[in-house]
KOLTIPA-12258 format. One line per 4 residues: number of its first residue (from 1); their letters; for each residue x negated, y negated, z negated of C-alpha. Coordinates in steps of 0.05 Angstrom, whole numbers, plus 32768, in hexadecimal, padded with zeros to 4 digits. Each point is the difference from the previous one (the first is absolute). Example, Ala and Ser with C-alpha at 12.3 -4.5 7.8 and 13.67 -1.06 7.14 Angstrom:
BEGIN
1> AS> 7F0A:805A:7F64; 7FE5:7FBB:800D
end
This chain:
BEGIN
1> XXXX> 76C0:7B95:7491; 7FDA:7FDA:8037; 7FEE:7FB2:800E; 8014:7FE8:803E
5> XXXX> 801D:7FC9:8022; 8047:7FFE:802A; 8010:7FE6:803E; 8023:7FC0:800F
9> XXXX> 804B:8015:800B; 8032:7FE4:801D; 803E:800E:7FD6; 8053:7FF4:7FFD
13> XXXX> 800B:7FEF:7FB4; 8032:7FE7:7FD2; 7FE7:7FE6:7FC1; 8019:7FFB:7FBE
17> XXXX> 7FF1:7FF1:7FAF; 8017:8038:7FD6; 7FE9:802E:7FC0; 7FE4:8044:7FFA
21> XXXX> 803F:800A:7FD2; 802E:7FEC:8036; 7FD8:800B:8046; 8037:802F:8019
25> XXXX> 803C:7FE4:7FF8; 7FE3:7FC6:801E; 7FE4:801D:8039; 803B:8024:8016
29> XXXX> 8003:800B:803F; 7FD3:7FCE:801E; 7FC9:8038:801E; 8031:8020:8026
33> XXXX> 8020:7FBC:8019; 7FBC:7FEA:8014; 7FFB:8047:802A; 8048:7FE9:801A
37> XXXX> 7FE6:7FBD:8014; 7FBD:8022:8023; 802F:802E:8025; 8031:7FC6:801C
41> XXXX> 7FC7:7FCE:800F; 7FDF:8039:802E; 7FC1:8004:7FD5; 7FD0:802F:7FFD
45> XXXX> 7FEE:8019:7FBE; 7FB2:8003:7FF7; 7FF8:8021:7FBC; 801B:8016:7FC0
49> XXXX> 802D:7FD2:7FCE; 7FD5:7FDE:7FD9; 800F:7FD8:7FC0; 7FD6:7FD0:7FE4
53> XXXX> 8004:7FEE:7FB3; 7FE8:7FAF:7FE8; 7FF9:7FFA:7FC1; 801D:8044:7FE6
57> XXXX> 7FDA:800C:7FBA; 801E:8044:7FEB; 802B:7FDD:7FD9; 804A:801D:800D
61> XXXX> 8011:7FB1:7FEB; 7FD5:7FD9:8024; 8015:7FE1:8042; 7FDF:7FFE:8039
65> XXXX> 8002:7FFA:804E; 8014:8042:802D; 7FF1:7FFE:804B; 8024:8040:8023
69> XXXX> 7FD6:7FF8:8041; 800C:8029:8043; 7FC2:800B:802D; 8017:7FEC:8042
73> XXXX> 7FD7:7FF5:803D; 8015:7FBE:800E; 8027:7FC7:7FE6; 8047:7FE3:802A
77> XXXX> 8039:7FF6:8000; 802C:7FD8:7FC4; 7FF3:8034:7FBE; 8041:7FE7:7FDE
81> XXXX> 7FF8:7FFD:7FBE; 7FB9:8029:8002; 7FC9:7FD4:8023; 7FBE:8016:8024
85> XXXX> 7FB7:7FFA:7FDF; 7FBE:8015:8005; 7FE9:802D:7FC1; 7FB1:7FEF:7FFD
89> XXXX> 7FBE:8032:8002; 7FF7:8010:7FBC; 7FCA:8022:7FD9; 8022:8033:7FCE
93> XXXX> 7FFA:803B:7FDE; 802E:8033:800C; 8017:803C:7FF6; 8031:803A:8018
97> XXXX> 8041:800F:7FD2; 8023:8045:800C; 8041:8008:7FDF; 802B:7FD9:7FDF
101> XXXX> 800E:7FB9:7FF9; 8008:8007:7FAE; 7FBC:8018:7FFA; 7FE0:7FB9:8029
105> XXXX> 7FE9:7FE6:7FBF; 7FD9:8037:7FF1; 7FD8:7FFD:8044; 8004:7FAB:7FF2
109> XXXX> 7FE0:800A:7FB5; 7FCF:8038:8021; 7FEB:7FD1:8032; 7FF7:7FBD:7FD3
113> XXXX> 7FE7:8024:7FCF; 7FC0:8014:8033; 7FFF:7FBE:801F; 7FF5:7FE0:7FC3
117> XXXX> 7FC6:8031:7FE8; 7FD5:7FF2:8044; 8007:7FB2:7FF5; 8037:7FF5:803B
121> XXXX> 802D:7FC1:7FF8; 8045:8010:801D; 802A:7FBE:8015; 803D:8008:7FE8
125> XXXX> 801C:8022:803A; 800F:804E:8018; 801F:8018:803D; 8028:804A:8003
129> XXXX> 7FFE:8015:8044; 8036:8038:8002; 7FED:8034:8036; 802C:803C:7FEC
133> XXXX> 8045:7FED:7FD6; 802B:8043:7FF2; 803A:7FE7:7FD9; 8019:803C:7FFC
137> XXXX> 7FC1:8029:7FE2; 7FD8:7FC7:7FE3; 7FBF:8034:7FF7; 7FF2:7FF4:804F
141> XXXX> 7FF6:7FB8:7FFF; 7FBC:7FE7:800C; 7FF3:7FB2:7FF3; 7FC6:7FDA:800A
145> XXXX> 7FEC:7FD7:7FC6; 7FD9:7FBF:800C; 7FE3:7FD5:7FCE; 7FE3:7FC4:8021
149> XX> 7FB7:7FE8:7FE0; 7FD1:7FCC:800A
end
């Protein structure tokens, strides 16, 4: 685990409210749509997906806001139904998860649970910044965790 602080990224997003309990059926297919959209635009793509959680408590019930955001290296162009924005520097702690995507709480709950026991006040926000994704063999992925802090 390491403090540091992001860059300011411009990103293709689409955003939407949704539960832990229900995240993937209503995400979809809206991360490779915005890939799709990148690709017809002529962007280029200047990072990793990254999706930031609002809100998101743990709680498999409690709602919050999901951004699926798309570095790209600039903004043009009419998005559609995705839009353009600018995620801001952030100071966060993160963190590197290898494996699978079941096992994120554990790496969230390891994380927190050291944040809270150095005095660190997290916002309310996280980022997963997803820089492998093997669907197929889920043991290769390797995701960034980011828990924004004051």
């Amino acid at each position: 685990m390491e403090r540091k602080i992001t860059q300011e990224t411009t990103v293709l997003v689409y955003s939407l409210n949704t539960k832990l309990s229900s995240m993937k059926t209503d995400v979809g297919e809206i991360p490779n749509k915005i890939a799709t959209k990148a690709m017809e635009l002529g962007l280029e793509i200047a990072g990793s997906q990254i999706w930031q959680y609002n809100g998101c408590d743990g709680n498999p019930e409690t709602p919050f806001k999901l951004a699926i955001c798309l570095p790209v290296k600039e903004a043009r162009s009419d998005a559609g139904e995705f839009h353009f924005e600018v995620l801001p520097e952030v100071s966060c702690i993160s963190d590197i998860h290898e494996g699978c995507w079941s096992k994120l709480g554990d790496t969230y709950c390891r994380m927190f649970g050291e944040i809270f026991r150095r005095g660190i006040v997290p916002i309310g926000v996280s980022r997963e910044v997803y820089h492998v994704c093997d669907f197929e063999n889920e043991v290769n992925n390797i995701t960034e965790v980011q828990i924004v802090v004051h």
